[in-house]
C-alpha positions as a Python dict, from the first residue, in 0.01 Angstrom:
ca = {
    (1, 'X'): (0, 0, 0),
    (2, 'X'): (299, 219, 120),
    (3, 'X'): (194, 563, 334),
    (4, 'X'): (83, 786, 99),
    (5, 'X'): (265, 1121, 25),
    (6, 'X'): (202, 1473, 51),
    (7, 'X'): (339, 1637, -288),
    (8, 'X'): (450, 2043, -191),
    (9, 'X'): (774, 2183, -376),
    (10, 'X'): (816, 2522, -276),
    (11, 'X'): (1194, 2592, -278),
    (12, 'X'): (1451, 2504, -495),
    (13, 'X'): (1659, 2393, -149),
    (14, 'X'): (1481, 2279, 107),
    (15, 'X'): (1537, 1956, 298),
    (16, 'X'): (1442, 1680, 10),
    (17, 'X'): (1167, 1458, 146),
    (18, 'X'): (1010, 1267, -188),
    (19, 'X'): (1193, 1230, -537),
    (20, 'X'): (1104, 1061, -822),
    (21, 'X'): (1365, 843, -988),
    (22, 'X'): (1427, 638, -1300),
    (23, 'X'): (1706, 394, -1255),
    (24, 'X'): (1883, 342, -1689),
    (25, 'X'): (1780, 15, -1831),
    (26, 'X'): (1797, -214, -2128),
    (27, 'X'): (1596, 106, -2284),
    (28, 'X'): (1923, 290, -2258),
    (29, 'X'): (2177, 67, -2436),
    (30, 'X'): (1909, -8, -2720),
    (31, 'X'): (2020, 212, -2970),
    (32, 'X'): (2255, 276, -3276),
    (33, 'X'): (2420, 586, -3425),
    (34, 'X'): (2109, 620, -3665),
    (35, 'X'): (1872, 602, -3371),
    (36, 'X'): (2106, 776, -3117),
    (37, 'X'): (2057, 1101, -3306),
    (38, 'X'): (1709, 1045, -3312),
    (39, 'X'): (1739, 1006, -2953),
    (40, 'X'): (1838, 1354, -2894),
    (41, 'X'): (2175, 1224, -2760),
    (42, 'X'): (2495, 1233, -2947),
    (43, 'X'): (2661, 923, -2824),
    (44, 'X'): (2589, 583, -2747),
    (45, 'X'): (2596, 513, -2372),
    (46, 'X'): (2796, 206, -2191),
    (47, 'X'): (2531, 102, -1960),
    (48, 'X'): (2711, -97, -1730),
    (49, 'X'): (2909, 241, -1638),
    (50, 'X'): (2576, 457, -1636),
    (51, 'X'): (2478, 230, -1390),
    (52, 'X'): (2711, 213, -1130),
    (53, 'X'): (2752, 610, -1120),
    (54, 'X'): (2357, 630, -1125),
    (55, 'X'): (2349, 390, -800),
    (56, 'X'): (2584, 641, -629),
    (57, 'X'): (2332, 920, -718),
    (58, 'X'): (2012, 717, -608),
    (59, 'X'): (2177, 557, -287),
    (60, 'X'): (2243, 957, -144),
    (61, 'X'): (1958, 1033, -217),
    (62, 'X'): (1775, 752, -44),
    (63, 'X'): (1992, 888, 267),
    (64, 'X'): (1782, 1162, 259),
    (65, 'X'): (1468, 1090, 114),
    (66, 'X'): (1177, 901, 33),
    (67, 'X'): (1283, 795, -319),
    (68, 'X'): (979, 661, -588),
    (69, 'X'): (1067, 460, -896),
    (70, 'X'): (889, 581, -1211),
    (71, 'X'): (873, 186, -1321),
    (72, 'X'): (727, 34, -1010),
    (73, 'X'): (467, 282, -959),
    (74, 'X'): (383, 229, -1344),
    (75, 'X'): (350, -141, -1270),
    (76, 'X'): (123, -56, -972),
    (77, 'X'): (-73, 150, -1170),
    (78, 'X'): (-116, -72, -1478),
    (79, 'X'): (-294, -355, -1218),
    (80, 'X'): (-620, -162, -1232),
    (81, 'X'): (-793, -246, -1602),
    (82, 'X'): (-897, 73, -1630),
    (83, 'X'): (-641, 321, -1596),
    (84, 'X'): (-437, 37, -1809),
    (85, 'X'): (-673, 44, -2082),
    (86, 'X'): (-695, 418, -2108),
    (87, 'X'): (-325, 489, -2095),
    (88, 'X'): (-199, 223, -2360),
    (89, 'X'): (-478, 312, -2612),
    (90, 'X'): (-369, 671, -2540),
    (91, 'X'): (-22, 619, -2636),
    (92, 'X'): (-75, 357, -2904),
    (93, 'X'): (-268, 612, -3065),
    (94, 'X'): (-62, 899, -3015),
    (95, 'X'): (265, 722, -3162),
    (96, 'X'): (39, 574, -3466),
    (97, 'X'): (13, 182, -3384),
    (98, 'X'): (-326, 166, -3233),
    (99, 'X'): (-352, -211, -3364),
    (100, 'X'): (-127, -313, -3091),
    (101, 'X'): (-279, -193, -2775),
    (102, 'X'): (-544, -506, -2761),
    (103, 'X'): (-248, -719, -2739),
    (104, 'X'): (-57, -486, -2446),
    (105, 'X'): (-317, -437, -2288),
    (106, 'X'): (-387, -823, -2221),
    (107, 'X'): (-27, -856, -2083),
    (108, 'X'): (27, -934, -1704),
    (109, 'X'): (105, -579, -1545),
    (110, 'X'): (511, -599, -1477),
    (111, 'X'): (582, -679, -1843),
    (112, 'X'): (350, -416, -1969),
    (113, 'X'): (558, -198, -1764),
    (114, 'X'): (893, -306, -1890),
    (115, 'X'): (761, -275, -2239),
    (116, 'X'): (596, 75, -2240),
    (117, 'X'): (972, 218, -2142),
    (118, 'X'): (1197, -38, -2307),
    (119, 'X'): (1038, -86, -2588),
    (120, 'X'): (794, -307, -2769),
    (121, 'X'): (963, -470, -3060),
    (122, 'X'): (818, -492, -3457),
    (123, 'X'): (633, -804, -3514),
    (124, 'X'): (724, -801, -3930),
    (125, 'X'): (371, -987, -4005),
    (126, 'X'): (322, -793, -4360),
    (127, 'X'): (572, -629, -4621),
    (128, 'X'): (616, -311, -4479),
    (129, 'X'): (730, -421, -4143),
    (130, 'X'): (978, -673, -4307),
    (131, 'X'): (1134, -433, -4516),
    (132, 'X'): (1127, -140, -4194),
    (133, 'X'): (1447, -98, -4098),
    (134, 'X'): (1212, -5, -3716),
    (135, 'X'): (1315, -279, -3461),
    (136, 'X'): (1007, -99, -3265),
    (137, 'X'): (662, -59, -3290),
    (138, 'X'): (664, 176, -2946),
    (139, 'X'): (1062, 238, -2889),
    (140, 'X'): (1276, 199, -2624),
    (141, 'X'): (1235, 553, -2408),
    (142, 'X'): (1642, 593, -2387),
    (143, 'X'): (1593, 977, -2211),
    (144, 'X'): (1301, 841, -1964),
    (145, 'X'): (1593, 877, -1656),
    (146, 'X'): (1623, 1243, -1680),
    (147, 'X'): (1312, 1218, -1507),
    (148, 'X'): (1286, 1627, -1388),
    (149, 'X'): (1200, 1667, -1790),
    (150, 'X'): (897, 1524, -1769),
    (151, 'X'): (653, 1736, -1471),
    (152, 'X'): (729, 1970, -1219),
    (153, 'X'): (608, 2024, -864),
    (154, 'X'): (528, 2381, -794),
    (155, 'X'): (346, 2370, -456),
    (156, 'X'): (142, 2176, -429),
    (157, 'X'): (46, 2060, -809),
    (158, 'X'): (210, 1900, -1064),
    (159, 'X'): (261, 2111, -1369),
    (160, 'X'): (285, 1841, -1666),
    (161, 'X'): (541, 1933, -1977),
    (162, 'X'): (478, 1989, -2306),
    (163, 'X'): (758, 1838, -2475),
    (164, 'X'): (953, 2018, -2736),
    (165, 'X'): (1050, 1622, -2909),
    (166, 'X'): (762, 1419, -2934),
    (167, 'X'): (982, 1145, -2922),
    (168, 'X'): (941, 1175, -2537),
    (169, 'X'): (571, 1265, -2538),
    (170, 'X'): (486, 910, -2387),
    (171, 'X'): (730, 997, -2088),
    (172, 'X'): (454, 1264, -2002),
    (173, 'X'): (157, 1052, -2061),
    (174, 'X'): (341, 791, -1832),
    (175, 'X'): (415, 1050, -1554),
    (176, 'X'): (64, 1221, -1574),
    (177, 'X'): (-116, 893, -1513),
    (178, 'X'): (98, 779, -1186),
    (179, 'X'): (11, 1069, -1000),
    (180, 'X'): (-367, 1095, -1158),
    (181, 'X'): (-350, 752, -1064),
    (182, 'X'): (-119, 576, -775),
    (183, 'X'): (-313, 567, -402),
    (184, 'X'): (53, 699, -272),
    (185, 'X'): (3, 1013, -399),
    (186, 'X'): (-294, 1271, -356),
    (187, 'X'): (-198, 1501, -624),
    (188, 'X'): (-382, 1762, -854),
    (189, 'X'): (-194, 1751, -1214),
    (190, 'X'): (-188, 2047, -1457),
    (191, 'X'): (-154, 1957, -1815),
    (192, 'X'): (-119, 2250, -2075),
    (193, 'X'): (-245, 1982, -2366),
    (194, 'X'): (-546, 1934, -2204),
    (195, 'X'): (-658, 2277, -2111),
    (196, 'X'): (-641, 2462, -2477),
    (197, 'X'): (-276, 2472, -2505),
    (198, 'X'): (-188, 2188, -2777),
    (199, 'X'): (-23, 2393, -3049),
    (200, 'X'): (276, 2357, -3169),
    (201, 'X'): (427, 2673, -2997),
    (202, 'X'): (338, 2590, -2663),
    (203, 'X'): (634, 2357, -2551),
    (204, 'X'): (779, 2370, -2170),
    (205, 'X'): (1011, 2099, -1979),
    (206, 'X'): (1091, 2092, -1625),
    (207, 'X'): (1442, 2135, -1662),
    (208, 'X'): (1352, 2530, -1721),
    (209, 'X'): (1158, 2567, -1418),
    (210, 'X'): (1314, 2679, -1060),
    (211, 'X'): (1102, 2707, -828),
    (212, 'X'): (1311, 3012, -638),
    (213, 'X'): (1032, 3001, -361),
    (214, 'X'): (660, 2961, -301),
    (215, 'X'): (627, 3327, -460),
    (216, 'X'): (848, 3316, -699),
    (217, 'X'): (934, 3097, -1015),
    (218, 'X'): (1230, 3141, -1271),
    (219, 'X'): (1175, 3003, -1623),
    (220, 'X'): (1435, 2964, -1896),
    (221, 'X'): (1307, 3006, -2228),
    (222, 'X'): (1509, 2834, -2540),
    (223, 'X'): (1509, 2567, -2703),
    (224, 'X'): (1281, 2363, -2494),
    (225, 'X'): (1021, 2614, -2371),
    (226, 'X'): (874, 2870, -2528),
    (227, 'X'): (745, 3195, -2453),
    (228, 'X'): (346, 3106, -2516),
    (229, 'X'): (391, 2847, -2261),
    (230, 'X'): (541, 3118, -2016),
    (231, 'X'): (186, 3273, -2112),
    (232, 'X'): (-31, 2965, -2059),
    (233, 'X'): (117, 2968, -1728),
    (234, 'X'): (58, 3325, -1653),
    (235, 'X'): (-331, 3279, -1731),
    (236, 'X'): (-336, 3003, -1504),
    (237, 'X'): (-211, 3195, -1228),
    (238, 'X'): (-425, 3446, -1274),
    (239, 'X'): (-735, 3209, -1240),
    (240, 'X'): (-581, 3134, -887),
    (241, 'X'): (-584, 3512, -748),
    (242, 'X'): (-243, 3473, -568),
    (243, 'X'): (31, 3682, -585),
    (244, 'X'): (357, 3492, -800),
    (245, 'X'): (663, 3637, -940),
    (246, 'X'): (769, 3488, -1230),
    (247, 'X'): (1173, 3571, -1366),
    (248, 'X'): (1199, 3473, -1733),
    (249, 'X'): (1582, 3387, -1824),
    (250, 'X'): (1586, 3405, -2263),
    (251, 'X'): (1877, 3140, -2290),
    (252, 'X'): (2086, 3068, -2646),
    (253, 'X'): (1898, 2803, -2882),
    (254, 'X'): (2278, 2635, -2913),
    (255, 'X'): (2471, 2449, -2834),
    (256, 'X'): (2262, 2170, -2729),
    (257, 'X'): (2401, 2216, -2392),
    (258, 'X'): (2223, 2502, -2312),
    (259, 'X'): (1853, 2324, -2362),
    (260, 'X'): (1772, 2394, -2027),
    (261, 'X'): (1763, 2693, -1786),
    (262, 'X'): (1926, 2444, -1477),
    (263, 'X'): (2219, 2389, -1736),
    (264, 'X'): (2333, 2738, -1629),
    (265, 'X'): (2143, 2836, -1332),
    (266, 'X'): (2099, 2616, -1019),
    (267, 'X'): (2034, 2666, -614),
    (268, 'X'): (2306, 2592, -368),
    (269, 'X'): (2152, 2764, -76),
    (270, 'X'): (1908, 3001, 39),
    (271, 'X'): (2193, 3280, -13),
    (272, 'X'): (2401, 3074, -312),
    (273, 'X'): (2408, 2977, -659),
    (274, 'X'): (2595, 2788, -961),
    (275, 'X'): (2597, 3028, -1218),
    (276, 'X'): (2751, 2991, -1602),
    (277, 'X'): (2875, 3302, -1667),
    (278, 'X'): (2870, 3404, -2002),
    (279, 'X'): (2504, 3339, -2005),
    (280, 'X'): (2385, 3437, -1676),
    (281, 'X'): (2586, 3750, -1553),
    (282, 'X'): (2611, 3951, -1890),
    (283, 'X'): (2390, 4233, -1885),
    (284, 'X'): (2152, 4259, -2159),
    (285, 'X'): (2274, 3999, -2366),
    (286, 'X'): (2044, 3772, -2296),
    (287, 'X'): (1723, 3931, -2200),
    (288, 'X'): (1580, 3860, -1837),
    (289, 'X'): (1213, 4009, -1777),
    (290, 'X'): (981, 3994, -1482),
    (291, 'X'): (659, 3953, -1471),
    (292, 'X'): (425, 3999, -1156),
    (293, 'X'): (91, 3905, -1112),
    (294, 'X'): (-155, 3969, -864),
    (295, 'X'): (-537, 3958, -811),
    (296, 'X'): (-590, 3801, -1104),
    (297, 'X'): (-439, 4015, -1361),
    (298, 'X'): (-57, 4098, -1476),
    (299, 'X'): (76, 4382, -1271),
    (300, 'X'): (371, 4428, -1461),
    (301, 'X'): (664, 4347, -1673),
    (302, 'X'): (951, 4475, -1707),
    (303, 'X'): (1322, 4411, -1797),
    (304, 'X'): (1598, 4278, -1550),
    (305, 'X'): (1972, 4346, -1590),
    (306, 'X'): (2050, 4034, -1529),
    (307, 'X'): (1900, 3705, -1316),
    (308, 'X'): (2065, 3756, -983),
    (309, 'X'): (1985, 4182, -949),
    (310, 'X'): (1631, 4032, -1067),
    (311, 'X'): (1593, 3813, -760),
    (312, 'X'): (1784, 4085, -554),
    (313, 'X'): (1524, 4342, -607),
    (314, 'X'): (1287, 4013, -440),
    (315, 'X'): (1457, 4001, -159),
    (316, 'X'): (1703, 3694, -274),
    (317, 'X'): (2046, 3804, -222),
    (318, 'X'): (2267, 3535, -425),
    (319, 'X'): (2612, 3486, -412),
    (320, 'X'): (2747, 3350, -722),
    (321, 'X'): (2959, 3025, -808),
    (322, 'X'): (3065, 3023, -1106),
    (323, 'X'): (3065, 2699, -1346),
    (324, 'X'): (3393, 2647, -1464),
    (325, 'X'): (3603, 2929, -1239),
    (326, 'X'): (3590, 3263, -1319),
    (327, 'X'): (3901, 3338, -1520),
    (328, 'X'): (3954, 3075, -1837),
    (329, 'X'): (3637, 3108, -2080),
    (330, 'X'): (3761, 2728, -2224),
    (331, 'X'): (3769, 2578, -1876),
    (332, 'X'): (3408, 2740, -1860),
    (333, 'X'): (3263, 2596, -2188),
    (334, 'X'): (3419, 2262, -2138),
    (335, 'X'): (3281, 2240, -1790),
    (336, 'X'): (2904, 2374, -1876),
    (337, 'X'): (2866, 2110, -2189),
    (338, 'X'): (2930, 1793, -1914),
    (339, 'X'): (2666, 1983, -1713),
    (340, 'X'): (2881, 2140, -1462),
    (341, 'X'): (2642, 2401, -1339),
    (342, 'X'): (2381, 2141, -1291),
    (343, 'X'): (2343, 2056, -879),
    (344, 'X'): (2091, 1899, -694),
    (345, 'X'): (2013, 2037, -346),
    (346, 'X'): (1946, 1771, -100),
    (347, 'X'): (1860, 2047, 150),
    (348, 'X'): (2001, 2467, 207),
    (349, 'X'): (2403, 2399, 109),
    (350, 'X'): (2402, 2065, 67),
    (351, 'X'): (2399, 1967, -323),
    (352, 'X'): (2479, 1664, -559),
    (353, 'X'): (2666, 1672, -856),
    (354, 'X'): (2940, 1548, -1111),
    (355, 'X'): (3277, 1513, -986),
    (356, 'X'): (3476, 1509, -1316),
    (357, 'X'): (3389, 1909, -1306),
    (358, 'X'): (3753, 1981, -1132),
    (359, 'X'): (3693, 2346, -1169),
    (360, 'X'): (3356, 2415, -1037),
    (361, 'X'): (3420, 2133, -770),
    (362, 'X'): (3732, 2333, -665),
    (363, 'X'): (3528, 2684, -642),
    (364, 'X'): (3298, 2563, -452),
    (365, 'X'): (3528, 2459, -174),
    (366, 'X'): (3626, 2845, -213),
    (367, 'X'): (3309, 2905, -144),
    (368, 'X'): (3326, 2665, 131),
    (369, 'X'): (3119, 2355, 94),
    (370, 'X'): (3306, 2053, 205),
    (371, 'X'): (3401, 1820, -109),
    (372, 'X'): (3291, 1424, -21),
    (373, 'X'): (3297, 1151, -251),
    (374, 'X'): (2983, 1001, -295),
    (375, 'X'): (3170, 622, -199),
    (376, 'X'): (3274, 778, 109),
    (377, 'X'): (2944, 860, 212),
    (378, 'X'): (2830, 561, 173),
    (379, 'X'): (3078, 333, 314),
    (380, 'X'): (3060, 463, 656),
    (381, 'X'): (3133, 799, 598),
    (382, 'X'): (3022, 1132, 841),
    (383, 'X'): (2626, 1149, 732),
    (384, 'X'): (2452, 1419, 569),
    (385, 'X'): (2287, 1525, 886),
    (386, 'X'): (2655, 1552, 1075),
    (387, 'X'): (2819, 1770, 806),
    (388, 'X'): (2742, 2138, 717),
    (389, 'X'): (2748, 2308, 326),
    (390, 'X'): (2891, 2022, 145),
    (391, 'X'): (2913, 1870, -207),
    (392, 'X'): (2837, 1532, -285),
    (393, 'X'): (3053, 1401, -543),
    (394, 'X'): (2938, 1146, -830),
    (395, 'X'): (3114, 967, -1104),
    (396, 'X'): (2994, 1095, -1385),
    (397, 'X'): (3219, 973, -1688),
    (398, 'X'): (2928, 828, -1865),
    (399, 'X'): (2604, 963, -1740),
    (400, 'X'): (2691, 1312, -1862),
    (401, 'X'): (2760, 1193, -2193),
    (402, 'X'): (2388, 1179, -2193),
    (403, 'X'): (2353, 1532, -2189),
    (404, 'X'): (2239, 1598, -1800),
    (405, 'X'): (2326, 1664, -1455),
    (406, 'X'): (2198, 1535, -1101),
    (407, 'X'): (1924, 1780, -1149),
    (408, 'X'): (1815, 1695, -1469),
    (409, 'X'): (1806, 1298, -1329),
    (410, 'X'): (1565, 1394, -1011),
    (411, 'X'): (1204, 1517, -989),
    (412, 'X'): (1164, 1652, -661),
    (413, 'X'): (820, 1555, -505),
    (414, 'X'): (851, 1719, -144),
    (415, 'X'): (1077, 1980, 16),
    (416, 'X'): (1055, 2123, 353),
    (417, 'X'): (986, 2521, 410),
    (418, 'X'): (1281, 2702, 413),
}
């Protein structure tokens, strides 16, 4: 067995140490239009393309980092009969085929994996699964590489979503069991379904959850995550006595662009961030509230003008970058939907994210962080480690047809204190 890993996430920038990664598959080209939609994308990815700007993303990252893959620590875990046992009957039941988890579960542990994310085709053994139109009994999990969705890391634990689809509900289940589960890591999981908080209204996804600093923690509310989930989170807080700060950004329920808070608000640095505009920095129009809690018990609430004088008043002075430029509200738009305010920090000014953004790329040179191709740093290039505030450039003509960012692709397991 590998060292095993300390899981603590306590900044949005600090030097990366751990991520967790999904690398597409098979599960990402196995769809049509009909199931595409179902999906929750609205294209049809070329994998081949996906691919090769993925491996840029992953191969800087492993510069940095200790980098995890979702599928062979799901493989690992699936070797003890067990935890294999448990989790397929789990999801079998959950997705309504429970007659085919005594046949998964006999299956040698590497093609379980494969199956559980790309799919387990329809044996058509009776009338109704002839005439299905299904080609799965469990299908393919096409989203499963925008692996931030799926948990967060706030300290020290790992906060487990509640997803708003429950087309990706086994993504959780899957997630939740490696790090119940896997020797590498010694982690405590939280998981809202399990303590009380299964209705319908209590929905939350990583992608809304910034983890500004140890004491404080910004969550978009939308689409994806809702505000009883802000509440389920509050009550757990409470239980631990600390003091936490807790910014609540309301964010528009369209386009589906906007499903996440980090599709308009990410970390550059300690004193910088990516910021769309029209959401973010117009007073009042979208409601930001604060909520602090200490001792056990709410302090207060109370409304914000906007994000950035709401982290000000904390002590986070942020200078804005804005997604898009500042001037052209198309240039804006058009840059936002291909997830251009959507960076990665790979440590304090030093970020990851699509290169086809032109206009945010070119701001934040303004701003200065250096501009290098992801190719170049690879090839030989200066390292991360010799260079100052830069950003790392990917292709991304295809992956951000799938609706995400660098951010949205990387779970962060381990930063270092600020």
């Amino acid at each position: 067995m590998a060292d095993g890993f300390d899981i603590n996430v306590g900044s949005e920038v600090g030097r990366l140490t751990g991520v967790l990664l999904h690398d597409p598959g098979p599960e990402v080209a196995n769809m049509t239009p009909e199931t595409a939609e179902r999906a929750l994308y609205s294209d049809i990815l070329n994998l081949s393309v996906a691919r090769e700007e993925y491996r840029q993303l992953r191969e800087v990252l492993g510069q940095r980092a200790r980098v995890f893959q979702v599928r062979d620590l799901l493989t690992d875990i699936l070797g003890n009969s067990r935890v294999c046992n448990g989790l397929v009957r789990r999801i079998c039941e959950a997705e309504a085929v429970p007659e085919i988890a005594d046949n998964l579960v006999d299956l040698p542990q590497d093609e379980l994996a494969k199956l559980l994310i790309e799919g387990v085709p329809l044996i058509k053994d009776n009338l109704s699964r002839y005439l299905s139109r299904d080609r799965y009994s469990l299908p393919p999990l096409h989203n499963f590489f925008f692996t931030r969705d799926s948990a967060v890391v706030i300290r020290d634990k790992v906060l487990i979503s509640r997803m708003a689809n429950l087309v990706r509900s086994r993504e959780t289940r899957i997630v939740e069991a490696i790090f119940d589960y896997h020797p590498v890591f010694n982690a405590r999981t939280v998981n809202p379904a399990r303590l009380g908080a299964a209705g319908a209204e209590v929905t939350i996804e990583g992608g809304d959850i910034l983890v500004a600093s140890p004491e404080i923690i910004i969550i978009g509310i939308g689409a994806r995550t809702t505000a009883k989930a802000v509440d389920f989170l509050i009550e757990r807080i409470k239980e631990q006595g600390y003091q936490q700060h807790i910014l609540v950004q309301q964010l528009p329920q369209t386009p589906e662009s906007f499903i996440h808070l980090d599709m308009v608000f990410t970390f550059l640095d300690v004193d910088c961030c990516m910021v769309y505009e029209p959401v973010i920095m117009q007073t009042h129009h979208f409601d930001t509230v604060h909520i602090e809690i200490n001792n056990g018990r709410v302090v207060s609430i109370s409304e914000e003008d906007n994000l950035l004088s709401g982290l000000a008043k904390l002590g986070m002075e942020m200078k804005p970058v804005f997604c898009g430029g500042s001037q052209d509200r198309w240039l804006q738009e058009r840059e936002q939907w291909h997830s251009g305010a959507n960076f990665f920090a790979l440590g304090p000014g030093q970020v990851i994210g699509y290169g086809r953004n032109q206009n945010t790329i070119e701001e934040l040179s303004k701003a200065g962080f250096e501009i290098i191709p992801a190719n170049d740093l690879l090839k030989g290039g200066p390292s991360l480690d010799e260079v100052g505030r830069c950003v790392v450039v990917i292709d991304g003509s295809e992956l951000a047809r799938g609706g995400g960012g660098c951010r949205c692709m990387t779970m962060p397991l381990g930063r270092e204190e600020i």
